[in-house]
Backbone as a ProteinNet text record, in pm:
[ID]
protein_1_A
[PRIMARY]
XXXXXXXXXXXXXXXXXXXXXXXXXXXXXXXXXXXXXXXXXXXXXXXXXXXXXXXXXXXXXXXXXXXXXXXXXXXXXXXXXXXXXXXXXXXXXXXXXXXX
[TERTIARY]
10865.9	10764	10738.5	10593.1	10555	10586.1	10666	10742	10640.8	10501.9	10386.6	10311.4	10357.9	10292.1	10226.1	10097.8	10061.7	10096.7	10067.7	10065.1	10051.9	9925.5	9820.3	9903.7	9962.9	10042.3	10127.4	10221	10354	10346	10201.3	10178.8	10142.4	10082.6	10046.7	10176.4	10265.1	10394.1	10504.8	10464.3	10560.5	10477.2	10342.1	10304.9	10338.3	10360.3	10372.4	10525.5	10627.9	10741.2	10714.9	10624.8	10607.2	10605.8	10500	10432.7	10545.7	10690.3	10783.7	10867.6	10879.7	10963.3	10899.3	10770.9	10731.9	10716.9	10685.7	10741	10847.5	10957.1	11102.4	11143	11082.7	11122.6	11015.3	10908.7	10879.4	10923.3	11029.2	11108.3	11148.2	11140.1	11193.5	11112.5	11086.9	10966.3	10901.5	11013.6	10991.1	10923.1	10932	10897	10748.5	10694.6	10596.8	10515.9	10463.4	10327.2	10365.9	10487.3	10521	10533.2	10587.9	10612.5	10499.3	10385.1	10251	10210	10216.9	10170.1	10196.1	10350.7	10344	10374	10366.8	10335.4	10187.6	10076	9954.3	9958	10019.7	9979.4	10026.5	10172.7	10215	10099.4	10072.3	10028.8	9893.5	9816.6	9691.6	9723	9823.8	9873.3	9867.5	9991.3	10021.1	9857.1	9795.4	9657.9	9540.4	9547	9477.5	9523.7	9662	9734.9	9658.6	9680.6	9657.7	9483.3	9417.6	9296.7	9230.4	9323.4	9285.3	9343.3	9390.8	9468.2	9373.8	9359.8	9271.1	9378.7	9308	9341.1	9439.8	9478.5	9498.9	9662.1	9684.4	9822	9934.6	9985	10154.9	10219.9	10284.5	10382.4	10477.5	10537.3	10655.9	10747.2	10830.1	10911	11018.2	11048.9	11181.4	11108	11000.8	10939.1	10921.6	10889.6	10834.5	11003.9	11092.2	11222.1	11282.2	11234.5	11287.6	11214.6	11097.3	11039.6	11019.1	11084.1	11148	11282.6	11366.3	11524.6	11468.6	11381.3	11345.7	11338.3	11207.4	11123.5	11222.7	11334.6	11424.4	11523.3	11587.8	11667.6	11623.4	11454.8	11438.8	11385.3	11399.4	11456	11535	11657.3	11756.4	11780.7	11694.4	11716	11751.2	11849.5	11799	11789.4	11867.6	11860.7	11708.4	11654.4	11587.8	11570.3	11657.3	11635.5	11632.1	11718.5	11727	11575.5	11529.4	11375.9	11324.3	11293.4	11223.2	11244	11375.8	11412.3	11348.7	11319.7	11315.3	11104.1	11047.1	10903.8	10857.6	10955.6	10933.8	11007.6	11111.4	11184.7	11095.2	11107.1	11056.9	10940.6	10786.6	10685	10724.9	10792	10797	10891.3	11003.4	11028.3	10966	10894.7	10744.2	10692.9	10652.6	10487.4	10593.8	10691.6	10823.7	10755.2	10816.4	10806.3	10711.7	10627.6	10448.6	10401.6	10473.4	10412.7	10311.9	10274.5	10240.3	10265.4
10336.5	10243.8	10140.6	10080.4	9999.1	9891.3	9814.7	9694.8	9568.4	9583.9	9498.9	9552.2	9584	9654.4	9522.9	9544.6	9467.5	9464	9353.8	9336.9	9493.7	9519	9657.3	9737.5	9735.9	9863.8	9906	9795.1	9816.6	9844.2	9810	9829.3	9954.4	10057.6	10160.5	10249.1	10209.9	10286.4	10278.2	10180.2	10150.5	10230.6	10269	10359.2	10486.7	10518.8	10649.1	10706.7	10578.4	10612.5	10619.1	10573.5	10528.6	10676.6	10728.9	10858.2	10993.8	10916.8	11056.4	10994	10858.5	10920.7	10948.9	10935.1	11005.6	11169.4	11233.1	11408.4	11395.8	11347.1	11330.8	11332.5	11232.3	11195.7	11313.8	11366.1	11484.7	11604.5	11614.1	11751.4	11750.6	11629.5	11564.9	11651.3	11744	11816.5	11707.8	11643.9	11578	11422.3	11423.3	11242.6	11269.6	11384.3	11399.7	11274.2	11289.5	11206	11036.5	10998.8	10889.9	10830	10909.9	10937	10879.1	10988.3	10929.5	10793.9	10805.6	10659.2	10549.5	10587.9	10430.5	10461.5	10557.3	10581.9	10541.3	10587.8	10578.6	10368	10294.7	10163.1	10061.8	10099	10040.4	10086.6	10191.1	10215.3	10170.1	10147	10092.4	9884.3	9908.9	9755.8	9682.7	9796.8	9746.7	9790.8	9932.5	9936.5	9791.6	9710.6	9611.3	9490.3	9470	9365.1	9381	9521.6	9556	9538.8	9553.9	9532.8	9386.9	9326.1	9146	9088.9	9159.5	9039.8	9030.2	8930.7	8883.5	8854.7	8846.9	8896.1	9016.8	9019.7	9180.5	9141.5	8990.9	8975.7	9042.7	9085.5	9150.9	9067	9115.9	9075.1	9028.3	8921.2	8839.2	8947.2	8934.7	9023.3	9050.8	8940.3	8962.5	9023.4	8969.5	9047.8	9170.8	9245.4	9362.9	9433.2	9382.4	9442.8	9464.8	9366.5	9316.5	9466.9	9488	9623.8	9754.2	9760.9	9879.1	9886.1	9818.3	9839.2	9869.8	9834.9	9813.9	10016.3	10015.8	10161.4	10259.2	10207.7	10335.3	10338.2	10231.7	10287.7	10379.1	10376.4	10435.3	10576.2	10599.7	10756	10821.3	10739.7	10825.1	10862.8	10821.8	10858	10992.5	11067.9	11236.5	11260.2	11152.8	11193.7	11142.4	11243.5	11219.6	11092.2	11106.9	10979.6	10845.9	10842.9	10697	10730.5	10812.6	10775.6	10734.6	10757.7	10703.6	10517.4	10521.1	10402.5	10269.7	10347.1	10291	10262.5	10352.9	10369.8	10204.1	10151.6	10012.2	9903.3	9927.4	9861.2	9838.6	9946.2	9953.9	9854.4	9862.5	9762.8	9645.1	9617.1	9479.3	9404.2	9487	9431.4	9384.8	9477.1	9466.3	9344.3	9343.3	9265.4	9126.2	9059.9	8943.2	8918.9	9030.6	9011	8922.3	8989.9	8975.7	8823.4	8805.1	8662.9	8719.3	8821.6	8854.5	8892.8
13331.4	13286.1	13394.8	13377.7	13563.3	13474.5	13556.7	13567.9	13559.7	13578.6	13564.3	13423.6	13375.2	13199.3	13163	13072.3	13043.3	12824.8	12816.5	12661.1	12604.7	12602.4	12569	12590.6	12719.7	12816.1	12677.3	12701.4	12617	12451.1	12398.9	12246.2	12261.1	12333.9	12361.4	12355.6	12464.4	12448	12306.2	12261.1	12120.7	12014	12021.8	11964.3	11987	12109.6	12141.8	12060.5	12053.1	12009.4	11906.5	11785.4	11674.9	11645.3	11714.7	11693.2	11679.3	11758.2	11792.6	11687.9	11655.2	11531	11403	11424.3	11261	11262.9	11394.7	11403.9	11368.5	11427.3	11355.3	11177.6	11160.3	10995.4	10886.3	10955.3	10921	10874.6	10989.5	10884.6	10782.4	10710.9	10540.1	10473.9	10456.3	10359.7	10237.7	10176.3	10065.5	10142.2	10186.3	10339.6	10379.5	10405	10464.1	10448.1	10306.3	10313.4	10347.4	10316.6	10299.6	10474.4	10521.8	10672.4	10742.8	10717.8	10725.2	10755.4	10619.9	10534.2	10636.7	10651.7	10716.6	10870.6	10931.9	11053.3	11125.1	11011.4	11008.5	10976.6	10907.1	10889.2	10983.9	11066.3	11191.9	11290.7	11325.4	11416.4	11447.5	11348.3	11313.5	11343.3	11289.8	11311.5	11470.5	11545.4	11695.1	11753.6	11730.7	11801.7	11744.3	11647.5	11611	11702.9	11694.1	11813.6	11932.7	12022.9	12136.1	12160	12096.2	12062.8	12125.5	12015.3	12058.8	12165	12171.9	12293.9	12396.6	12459.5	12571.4	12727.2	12822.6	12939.5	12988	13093.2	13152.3	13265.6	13227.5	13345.4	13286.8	13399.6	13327.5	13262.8	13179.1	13098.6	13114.4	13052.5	13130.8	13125.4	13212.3	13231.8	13136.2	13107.7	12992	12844.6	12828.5	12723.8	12709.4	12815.3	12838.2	12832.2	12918.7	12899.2	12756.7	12673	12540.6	12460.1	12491	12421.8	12439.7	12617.2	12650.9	12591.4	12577.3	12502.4	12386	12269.9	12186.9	12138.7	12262.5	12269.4	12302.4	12427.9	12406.6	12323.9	12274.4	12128.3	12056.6	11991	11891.1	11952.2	12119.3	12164.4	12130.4	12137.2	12092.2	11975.1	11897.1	11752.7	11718.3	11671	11650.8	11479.7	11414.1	11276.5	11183.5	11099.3	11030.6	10974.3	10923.8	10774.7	10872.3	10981.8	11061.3	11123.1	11137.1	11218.7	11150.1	10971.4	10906.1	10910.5	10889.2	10855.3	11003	11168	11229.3	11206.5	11154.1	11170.1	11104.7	11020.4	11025.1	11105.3	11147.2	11283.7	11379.3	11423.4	11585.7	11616.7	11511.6	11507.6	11508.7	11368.4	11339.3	11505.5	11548.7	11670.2	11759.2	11788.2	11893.5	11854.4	11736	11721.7	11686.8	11692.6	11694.1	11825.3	11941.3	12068.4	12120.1	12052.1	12129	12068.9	11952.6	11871.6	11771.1	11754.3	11629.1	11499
[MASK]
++++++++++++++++++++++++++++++++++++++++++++++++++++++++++++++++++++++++++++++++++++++++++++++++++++

């Protein structure tokens, strides 16, 4: 990840994780729609953040570090049920970060 990420940058990538743990919590057959649900309402959330934000300077640095640790914890995730449990983590961390 470039070390000059901007706001946008990094809400972009916390989506992208958003996105891998809801394939994850998917294999729940019984989770599916719910999975969704709120995969589809974070994600709509951080892309609304990323949206507004105004100007284009990198990101303080410790911030941006604060949501890469953030983004790769919820890599390592391999179990189901904890991905679900992170599809509301992971945002609400982020959007703390960001001040939203």
């Amino acid at each position: 990840m470039d070390a000059s990420s901007t706001i946008p940058d990094l809400l972009a990538q916390a989506i992208s994780a958003e996105e891998a743990l809801a394939e994850l919590g998917e294999t729940i057959d019984d989770e599916w729609s719910y999975v969704n649900d709120l995969c589809r309402a974070w994600t709509d959330r951080l892309s609304d953040v990323a949206a507004s934000w105004t100007g284009n300077e990198p990101a303080d640095p410790a911030l941006a570090e604060a949501i890469r640790l953030a983004i790769d914890e919820a890599g390592q995730i391999r179990d189901p049920h904890r991905a679900i449990d992170w599809l509301s983590t992971l945002p609400q961390v982020v959007l703390i970060a960001v001040g939203a």
